[in-house]
C-alpha positions in Angstrom: 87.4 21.7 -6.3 90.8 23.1 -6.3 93.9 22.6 -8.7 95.4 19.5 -6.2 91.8 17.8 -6.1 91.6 18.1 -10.0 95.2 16.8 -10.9 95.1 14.2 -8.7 91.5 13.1 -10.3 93.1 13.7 -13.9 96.2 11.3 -13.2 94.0 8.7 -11.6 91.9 8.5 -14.6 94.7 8.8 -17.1 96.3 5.6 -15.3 92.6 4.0 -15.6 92.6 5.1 -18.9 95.6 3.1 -19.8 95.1 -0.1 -18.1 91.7 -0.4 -19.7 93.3 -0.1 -22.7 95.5 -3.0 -22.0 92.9 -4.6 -21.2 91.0 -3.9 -24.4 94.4 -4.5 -26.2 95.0 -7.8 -24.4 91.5 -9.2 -25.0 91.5 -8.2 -28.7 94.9 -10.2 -29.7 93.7 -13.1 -27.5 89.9 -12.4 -29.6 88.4 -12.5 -26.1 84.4 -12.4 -26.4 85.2 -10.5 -22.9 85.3 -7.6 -25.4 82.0 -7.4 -26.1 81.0 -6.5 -22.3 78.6 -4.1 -21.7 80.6 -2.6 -19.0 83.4 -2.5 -21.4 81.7 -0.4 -23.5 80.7 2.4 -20.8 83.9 2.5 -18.3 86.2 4.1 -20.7 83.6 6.3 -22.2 82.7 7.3 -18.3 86.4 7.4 -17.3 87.6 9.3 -19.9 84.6 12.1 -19.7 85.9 12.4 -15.9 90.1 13.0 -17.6 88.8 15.5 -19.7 86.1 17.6 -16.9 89.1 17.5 -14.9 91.9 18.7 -16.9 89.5 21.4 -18.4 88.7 22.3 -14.8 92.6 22.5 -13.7 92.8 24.7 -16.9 89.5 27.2 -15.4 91.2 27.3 -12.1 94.5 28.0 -13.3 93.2 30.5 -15.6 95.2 29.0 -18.5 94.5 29.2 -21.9 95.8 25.9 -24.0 96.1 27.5 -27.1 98.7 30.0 -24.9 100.7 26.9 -24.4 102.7 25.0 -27.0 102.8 21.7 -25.1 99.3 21.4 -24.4 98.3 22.3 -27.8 100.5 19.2 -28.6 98.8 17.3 -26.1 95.4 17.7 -27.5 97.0 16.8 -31.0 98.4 13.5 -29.5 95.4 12.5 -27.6 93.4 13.3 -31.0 96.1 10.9 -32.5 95.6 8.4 -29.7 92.0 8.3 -30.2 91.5 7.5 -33.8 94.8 4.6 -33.3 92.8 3.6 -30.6 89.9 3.2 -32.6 91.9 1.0 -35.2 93.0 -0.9 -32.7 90.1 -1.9 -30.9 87.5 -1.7 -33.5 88.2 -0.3 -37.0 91.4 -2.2 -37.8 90.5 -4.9 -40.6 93.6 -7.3 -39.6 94.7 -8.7 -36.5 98.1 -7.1 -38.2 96.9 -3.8 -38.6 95.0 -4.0 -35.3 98.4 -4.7 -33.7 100.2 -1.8 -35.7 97.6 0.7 -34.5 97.9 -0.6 -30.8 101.5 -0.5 -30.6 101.3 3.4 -32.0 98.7 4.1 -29.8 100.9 3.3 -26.9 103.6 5.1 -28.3 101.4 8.5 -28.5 100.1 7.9 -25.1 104.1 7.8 -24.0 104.3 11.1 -25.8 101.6 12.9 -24.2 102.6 11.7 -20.9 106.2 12.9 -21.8 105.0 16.6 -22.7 102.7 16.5 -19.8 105.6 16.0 -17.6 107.9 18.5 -19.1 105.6 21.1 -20.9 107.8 20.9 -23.8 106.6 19.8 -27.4 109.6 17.9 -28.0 110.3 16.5 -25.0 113.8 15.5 -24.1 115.2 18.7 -25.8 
């Protein structure tokens, strides 16, 4: 697969990545059993094991090294941060308050490693 094929796969799953977790989101403040779907429980899992086979495979084809580069490094720290939110939010979070917190943070880091992703800079903006 080339660098095109494997961007294009990576941005189609970060965008699936995102809705489902809207969806996820959604379901949880409305306490949705729709949750507790089995399908629910594999598609991000799947989707997001096809995001990170493809950005490793842009890196192989590029011939990059992330820990060369600033700005991925931060955007394997955010999506490490977006993760264990993510995990509040959905699952771990004991309120429907702190649920809520978590999501909206989640969000937020997701924003930021879209951000970096779209200027390589650590700080974007600057």
């Amino acid at each position: 697969m080339d660098y095109l094929a494997l961007r294009n796969l990576h941005l189609l799953t970060v965008a699936v990545t995102l809705a489902l977790f809207l969806l996820r989101g959604y379901w949880m403040l409305r306490d949705s059993p729709r949750l507790q779907a089995k399908w629910l429980k594999i598609a991000p899992h799947t989707n997001d094991t096809i995001l990170l086979a493809a950005a490793i495979g842009m890196l192989v084809v590029a011939e990059v090294n992330p820990f060369d580069q600033p700005w991925l490094i931060a955007k394997i720290a955010g999506l490490l941060a977006y993760i264990g939110l993510g995990t509040v939010a959905l699952k771990r979070g004991k309120t429907k308050a702190v649920r809520i917190k978590a999501l909206i943070a989640a969000l937020g880091v997701f924003a930021y490693i879209v951000a970096v992703a779209l200027t390589k800079q650590v700080v974007p903006g600057l």
